[in-house]
C-alpha positions as CSV (number, residue, x, y, z in Angstrom):
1,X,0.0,0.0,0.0
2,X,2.9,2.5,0.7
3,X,4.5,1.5,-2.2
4,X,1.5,2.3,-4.2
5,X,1.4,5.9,-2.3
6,X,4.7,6.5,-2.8
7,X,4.2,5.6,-6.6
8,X,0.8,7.8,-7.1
9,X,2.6,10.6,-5.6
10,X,5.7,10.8,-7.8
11,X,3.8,10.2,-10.8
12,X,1.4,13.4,-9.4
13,X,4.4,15.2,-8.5
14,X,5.9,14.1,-12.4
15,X,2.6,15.5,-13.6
16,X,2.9,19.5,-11.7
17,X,6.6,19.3,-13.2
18,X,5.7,18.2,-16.4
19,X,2.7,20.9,-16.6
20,X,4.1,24.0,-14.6
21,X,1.5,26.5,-16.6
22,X,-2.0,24.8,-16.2
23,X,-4.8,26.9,-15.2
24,X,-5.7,27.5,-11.7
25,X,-8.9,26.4,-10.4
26,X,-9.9,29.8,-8.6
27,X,-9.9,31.7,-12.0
28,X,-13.5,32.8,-12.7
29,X,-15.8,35.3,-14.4
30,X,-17.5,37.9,-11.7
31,X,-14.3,37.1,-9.0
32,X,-14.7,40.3,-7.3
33,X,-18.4,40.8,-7.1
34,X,-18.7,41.0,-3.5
35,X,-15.4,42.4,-3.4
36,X,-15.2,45.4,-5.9
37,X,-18.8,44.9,-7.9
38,X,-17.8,47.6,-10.2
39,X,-14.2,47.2,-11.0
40,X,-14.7,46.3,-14.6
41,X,-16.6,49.9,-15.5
42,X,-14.0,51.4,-13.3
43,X,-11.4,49.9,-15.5
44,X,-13.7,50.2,-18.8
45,X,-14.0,54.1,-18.2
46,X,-9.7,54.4,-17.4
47,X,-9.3,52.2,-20.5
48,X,-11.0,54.3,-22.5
49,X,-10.0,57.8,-21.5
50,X,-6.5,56.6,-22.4
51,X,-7.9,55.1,-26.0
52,X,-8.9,58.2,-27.0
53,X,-5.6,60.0,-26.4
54,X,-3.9,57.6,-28.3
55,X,-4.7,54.2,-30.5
56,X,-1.3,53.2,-29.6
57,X,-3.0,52.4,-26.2
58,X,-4.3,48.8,-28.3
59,X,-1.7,47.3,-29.2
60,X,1.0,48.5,-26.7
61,X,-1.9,46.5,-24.1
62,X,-2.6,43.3,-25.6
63,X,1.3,42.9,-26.4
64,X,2.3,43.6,-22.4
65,X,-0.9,41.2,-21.8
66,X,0.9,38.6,-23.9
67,X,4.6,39.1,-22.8
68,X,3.7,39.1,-19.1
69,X,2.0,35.4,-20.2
70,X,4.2,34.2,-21.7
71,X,7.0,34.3,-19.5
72,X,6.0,34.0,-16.0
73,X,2.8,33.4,-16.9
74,X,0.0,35.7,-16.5
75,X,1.2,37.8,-13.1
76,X,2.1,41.0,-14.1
77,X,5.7,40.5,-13.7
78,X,6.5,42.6,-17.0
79,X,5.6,45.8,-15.5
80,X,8.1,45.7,-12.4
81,X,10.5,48.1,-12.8
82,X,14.1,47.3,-12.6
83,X,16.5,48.1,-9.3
84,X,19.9,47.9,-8.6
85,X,20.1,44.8,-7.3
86,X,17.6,43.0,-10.3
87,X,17.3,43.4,-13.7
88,X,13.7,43.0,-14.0
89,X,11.6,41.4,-17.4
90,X,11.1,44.6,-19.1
91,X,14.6,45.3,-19.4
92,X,15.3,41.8,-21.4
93,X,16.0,43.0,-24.8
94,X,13.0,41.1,-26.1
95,X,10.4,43.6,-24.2
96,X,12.4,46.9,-24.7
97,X,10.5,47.9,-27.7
98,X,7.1,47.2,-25.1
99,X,5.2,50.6,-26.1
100,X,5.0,52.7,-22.8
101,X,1.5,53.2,-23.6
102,X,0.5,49.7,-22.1
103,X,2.3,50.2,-19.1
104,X,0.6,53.2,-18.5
105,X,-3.0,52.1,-19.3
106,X,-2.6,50.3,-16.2
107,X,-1.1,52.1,-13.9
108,X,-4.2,54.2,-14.8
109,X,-6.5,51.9,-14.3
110,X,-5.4,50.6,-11.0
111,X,-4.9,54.2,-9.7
112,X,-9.2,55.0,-11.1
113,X,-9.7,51.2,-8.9
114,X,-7.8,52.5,-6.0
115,X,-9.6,55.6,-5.5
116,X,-12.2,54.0,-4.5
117,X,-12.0,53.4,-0.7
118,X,-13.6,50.0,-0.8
119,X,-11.8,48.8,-3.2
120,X,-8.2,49.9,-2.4
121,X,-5.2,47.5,-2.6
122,X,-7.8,44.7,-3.6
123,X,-7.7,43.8,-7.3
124,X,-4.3,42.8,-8.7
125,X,-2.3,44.3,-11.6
126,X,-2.5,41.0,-13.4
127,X,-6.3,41.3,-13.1
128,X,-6.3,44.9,-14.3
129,X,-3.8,44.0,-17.6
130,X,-6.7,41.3,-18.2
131,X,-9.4,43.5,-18.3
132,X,-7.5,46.2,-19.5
133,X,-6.5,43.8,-22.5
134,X,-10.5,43.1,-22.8
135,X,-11.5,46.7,-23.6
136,X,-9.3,47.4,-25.9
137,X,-9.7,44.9,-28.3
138,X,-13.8,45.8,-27.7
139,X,-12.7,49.9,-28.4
140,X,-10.6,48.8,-31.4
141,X,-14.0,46.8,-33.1
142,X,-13.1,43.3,-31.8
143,X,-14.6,40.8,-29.7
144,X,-16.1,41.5,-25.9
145,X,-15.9,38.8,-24.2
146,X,-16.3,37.6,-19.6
147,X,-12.9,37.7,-18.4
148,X,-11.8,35.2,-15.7
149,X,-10.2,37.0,-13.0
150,X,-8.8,36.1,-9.9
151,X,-5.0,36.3,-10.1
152,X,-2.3,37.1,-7.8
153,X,0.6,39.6,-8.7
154,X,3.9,37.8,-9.6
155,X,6.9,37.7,-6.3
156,X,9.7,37.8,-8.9
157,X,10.7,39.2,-12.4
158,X,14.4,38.4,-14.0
159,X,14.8,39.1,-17.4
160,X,17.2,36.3,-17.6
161,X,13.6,34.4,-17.0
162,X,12.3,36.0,-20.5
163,X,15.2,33.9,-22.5
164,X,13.3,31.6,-25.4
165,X,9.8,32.4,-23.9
166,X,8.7,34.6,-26.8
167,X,8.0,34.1,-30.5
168,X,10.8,35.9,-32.8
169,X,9.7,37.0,-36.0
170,X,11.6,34.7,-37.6
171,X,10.2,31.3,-36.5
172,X,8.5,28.9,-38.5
173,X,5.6,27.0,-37.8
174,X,7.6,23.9,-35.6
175,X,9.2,26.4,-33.5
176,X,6.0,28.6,-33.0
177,X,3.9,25.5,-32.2
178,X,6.3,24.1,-29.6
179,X,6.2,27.8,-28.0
180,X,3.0,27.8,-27.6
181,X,2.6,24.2,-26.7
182,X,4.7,24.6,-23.6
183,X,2.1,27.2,-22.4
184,X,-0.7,25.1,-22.9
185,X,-1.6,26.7,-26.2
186,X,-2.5,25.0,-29.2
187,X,-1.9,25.7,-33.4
188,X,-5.5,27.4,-33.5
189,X,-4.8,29.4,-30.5
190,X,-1.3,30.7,-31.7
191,X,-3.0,31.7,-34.9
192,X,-5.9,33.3,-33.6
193,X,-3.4,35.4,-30.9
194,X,-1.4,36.3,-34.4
195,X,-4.1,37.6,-35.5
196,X,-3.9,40.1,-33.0
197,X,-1.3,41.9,-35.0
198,X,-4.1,43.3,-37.4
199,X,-3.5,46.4,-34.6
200,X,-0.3,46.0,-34.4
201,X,3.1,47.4,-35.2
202,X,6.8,46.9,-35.3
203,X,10.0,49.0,-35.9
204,X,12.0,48.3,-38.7
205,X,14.6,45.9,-37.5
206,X,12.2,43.3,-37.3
207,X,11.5,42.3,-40.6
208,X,14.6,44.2,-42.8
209,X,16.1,41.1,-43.5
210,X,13.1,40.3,-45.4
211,X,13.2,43.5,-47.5
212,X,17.2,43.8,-47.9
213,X,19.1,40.6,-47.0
214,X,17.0,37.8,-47.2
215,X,19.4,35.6,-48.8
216,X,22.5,35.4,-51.7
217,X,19.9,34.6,-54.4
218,X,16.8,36.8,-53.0
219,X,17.7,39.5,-51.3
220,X,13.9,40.1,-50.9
221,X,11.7,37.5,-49.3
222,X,10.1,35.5,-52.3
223,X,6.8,34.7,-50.0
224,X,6.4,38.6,-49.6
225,X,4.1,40.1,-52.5
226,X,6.4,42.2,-54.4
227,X,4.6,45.8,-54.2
228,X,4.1,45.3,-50.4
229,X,8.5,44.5,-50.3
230,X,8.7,48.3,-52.3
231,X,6.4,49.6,-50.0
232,X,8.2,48.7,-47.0
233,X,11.8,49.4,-48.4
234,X,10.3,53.4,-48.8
235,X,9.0,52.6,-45.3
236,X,11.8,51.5,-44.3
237,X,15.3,52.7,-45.6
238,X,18.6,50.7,-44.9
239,X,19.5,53.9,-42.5
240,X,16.0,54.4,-41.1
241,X,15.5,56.0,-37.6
242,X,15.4,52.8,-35.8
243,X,12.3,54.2,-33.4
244,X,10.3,54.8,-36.8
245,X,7.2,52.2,-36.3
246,X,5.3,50.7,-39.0
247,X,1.7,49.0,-39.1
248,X,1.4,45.6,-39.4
249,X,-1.9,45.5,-41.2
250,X,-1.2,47.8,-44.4
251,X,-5.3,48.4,-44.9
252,X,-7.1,48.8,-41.6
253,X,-4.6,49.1,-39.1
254,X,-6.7,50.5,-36.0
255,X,-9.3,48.2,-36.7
256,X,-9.4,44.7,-34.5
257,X,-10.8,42.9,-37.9
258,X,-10.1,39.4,-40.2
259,X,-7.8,41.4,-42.1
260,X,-4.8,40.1,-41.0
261,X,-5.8,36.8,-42.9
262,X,-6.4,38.0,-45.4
263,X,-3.6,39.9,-46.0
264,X,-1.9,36.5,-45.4
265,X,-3.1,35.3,-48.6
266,X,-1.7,37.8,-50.9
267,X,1.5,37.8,-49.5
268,X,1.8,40.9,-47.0
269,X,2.6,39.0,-43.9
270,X,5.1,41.5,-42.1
271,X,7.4,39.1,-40.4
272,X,8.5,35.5,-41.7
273,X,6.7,34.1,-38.5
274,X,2.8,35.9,-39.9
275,X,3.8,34.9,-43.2
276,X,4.4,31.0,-42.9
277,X,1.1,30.6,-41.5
278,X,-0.3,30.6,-44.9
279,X,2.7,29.6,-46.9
280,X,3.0,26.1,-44.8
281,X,0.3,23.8,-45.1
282,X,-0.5,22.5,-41.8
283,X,-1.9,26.0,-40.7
284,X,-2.9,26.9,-44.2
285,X,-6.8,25.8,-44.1
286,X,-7.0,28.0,-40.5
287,X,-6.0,31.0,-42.3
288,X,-8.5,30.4,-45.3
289,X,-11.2,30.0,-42.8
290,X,-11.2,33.2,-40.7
291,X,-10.3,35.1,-44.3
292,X,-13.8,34.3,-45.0
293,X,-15.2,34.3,-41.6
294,X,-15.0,37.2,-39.1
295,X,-17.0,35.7,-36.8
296,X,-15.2,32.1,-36.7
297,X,-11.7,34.2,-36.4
298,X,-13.5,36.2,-33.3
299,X,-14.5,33.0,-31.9
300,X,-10.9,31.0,-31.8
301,X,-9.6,34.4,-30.4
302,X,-11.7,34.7,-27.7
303,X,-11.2,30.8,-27.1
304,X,-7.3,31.6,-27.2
305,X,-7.1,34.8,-25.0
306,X,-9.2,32.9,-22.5
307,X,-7.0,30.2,-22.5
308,X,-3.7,32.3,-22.3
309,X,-5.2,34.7,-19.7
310,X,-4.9,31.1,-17.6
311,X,-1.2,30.5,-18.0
312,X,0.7,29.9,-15.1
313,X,-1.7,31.7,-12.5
314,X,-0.6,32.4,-9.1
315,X,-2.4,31.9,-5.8
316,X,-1.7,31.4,-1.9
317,X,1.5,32.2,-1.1
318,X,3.1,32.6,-4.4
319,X,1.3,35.9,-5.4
320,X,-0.4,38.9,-3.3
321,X,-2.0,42.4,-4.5
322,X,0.8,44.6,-5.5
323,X,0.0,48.5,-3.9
324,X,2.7,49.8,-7.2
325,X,1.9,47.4,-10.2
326,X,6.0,48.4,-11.1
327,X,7.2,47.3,-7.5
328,X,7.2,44.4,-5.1
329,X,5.5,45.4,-1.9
């Protein structure tokens, strides 16, 4: 009998290390109810008083949504701000170009849920990034959907933590897949989360191999449509100001919208790792579908967020409710 104990609890214990990012129980829709009933309009109404300064406020949100994730999973461990003594996850060279706008969306937001005396110093930045992530696809013509809340704030952030956590541009499908796998997340799901990059935008140095150096034979990307590589190039000159930004979605860029896909089709993926989705066949048939269908596209990427928004929770003793979102209390 204690053999058999001994064997069920290694192969339990094998199971928590083989599957360090599966959901947490507690995560639900409605979590602070009898807590902070109105947190979510509280957040909506910060959300939106930043939109309407600036559309960067989309993209720059979902992006620190997905690179907090991604990483540590999702604890808001991204916004910490670096001290002598740690270099925190924003400072890893894969987050530097993280828009400042996200950041400050919700410090905003947590300062609008704060003011309100009964709800001070009890809804986590990880909760507020979630919601915050919510709105702005809704403000930007996307999906609204129930977010599950109920996370703690992260108790570390390295940026030697953010190493091989994140999708390069340059990946092909095999290495996207097994990125998202190890979160949890499958082929649809990574597509439908690329398909957030129909708001999105990226500097120059992310895809100039594609326009100048691709190889000895091509210096331009054959799988790019031709006009779009002579658009970019004037875009994008070999000395270009390396803050100059581009959109990723040539024809409705501040629109949350299927046209990502079906840009996909003719060719104007932006980076190698948007464009292989359609040129390799195992993901091909996905981005045929939500070319022709909004609504199944809006679907999966409610389906995905959902499922990324569980990634490696924390609870108990491994999280609390941060009073700074960028420090540790």
């Amino acid at each position: 009998m204690g053999r058999f104990l001994l064997i069920a609890l290694w192969s339990l214990s094998l199971g928590l290390c083989l599957y360090p990012y599966t959901a947490s129980a507690q995560l639900k829709q409605n979590y602070y109810a009898n807590i902070c009933p109105n947190v979510e309009n509280i957040v909506r109404g910060a959300v939106q008083k930043k939109f309407q300064q600036t559309f960067v406020t989309v993209p720059a949100t979902v992006r620190l949504f997905f690179h907090d994730c991604m990483v540590e999973g999702c604890d808001a461990s991204v916004i910490i701000q670096s001290t002598g003594s740690n270099t925190a996850e924003k400072d890893h060279p894969d987050n530097l170009s993280l828009a400042g706008d996200g950041f400050d969306t919700v410090i905003k937001a947590k300062a609008a849920i704060d003011a309100v005396p009964s709800c001070k110093n009890k809804v986590s930045c990880a909760d507020v990034l979630a919601m915050a992530t919510r709105d702005v696809i809704a403000l930007s013509g996307g999906p609204s959907y129930a977010v599950e809340l109920g996370r703690l704030d992260g108790l570390s952030s390295k940026a030697s933590s953010v190493n091989g956590k994140l999708p390069q541009p340059t990946f092909n499908l095999d290495q996207l897949n097994s990125l998202f796998a190890a979160r949890g997340l499958s082929q649809a799901d990574m597509i439908a989360l690329s398909g957030a990059h129909t708001v999105g935008f990226s500097h120059c140095s992310k895809f100039a191999n594609r326009i100048y150096n691709f190889s000895s034979q091509n210096p331009v990307d054959p799988s790019l449509n031709k006009d779009y590589a002579t658009q970019l190039q004037s875009m994008c000159p070999k000395n270009v100001d390396p803050r100059i930004a581009i959109n990723m979605d040539p024809n409705t860029p501040n629109t949350f919208d299927n046209t990502y896909f079906k840009n996909l089709q003719q060719g104007k993926g932006l980076f190698t790792s948007d464009q292989v989705l359609f040129t390799d066949t195992r993901s091909k048939s996905t981005v045929n579908s939500w070319s022709s269908s909004s609504s199944a596209f809006q679907n999966a990427f409610v389906t995905a967020i959902t499922k990324l928004g569980r990634v490696g929770v924390k609870t108990g003793k491994n999280g609390n409710i941060r009073t700074d979102c960028a420090a540790f209390n």
